[in-house]
N, C-alpha and C positions, 0 to 999 in steps of 0.2 A: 594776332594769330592770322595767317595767310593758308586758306583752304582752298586747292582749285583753283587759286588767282582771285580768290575774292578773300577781303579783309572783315577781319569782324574786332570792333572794339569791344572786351567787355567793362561795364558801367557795375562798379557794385552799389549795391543797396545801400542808399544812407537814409537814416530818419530823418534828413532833411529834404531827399529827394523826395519820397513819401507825403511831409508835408505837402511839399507841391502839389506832389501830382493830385493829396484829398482838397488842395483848395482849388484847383481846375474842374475837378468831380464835383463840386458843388458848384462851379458858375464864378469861381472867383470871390464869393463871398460866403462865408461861415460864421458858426459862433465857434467859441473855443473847444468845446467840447466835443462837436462835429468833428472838427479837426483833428483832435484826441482820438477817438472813438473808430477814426478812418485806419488811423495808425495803429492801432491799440490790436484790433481786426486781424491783423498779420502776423501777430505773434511773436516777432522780433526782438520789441523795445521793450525795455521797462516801463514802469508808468514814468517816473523820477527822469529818463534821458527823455520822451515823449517831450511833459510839458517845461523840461528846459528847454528844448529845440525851438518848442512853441514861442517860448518867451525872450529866447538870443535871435529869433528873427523878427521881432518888431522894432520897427524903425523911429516910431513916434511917439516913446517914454522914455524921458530921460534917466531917468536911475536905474532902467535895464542898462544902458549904455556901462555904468559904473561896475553892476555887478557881472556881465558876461564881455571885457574890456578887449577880449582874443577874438572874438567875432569882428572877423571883415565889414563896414558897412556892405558891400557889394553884396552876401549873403543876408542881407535884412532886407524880406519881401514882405512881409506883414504891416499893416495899417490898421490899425485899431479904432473902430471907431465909433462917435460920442455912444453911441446906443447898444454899444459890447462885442458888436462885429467886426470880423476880420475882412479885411478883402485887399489883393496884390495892391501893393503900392506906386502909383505911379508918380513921381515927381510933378507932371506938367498936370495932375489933377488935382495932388494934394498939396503940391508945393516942395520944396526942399528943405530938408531937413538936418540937421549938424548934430549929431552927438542927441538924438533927440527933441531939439529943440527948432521950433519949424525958423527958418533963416526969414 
């Protein structure tokens, strides 16, 4: 949309944008339900798309791989880690990852 010569993108709502944005609101690091509970908040989602969202975006279980197989890796920002926390994945911190399985 062009108003006045100035452009505006509109971005709709997705409960994955969401996710993001409650794991930035927490510092990058949550537990699941945080995460949950951030989304939950808005009113939007069901519980059932919520923590599917939660679960097609982790990167480092393999058998999510199996059961959400339509999810882009590129969209898997989730790291899951040993002690049940979430926090944005970074390759060059966590390592690389294939289908789940750290390379």
């Amino acid at each position: 949309m062009d108003i006045m010569g100035r452009s505006r993108q509109f971005e709709p709502e997705t409960c994955r944008r969401l996710l993001d944005q409650a794991l930035e609101k927490y510092g990058n690091r949550a537990t699941a339900e945080e995460l949950f509970q951030a989304i939950a908040r808005t009113g939007h989602w069901t519980d059932d798309i919520i923590w599917q969202t939660i679960m097609e975006s982790i990167i480092n279980i393999p058998v999510l791989f199996y059961k959400y197989p339509i999810v882009p890796i590129e969209q898997r920002f989730l790291f899951q880690r040993e002690d049940g926390y979430f926090e944005r994945y970074d390759p060059k911190w966590h390592g690389r990852y294939d289908r789940g399985h750290r390379l």
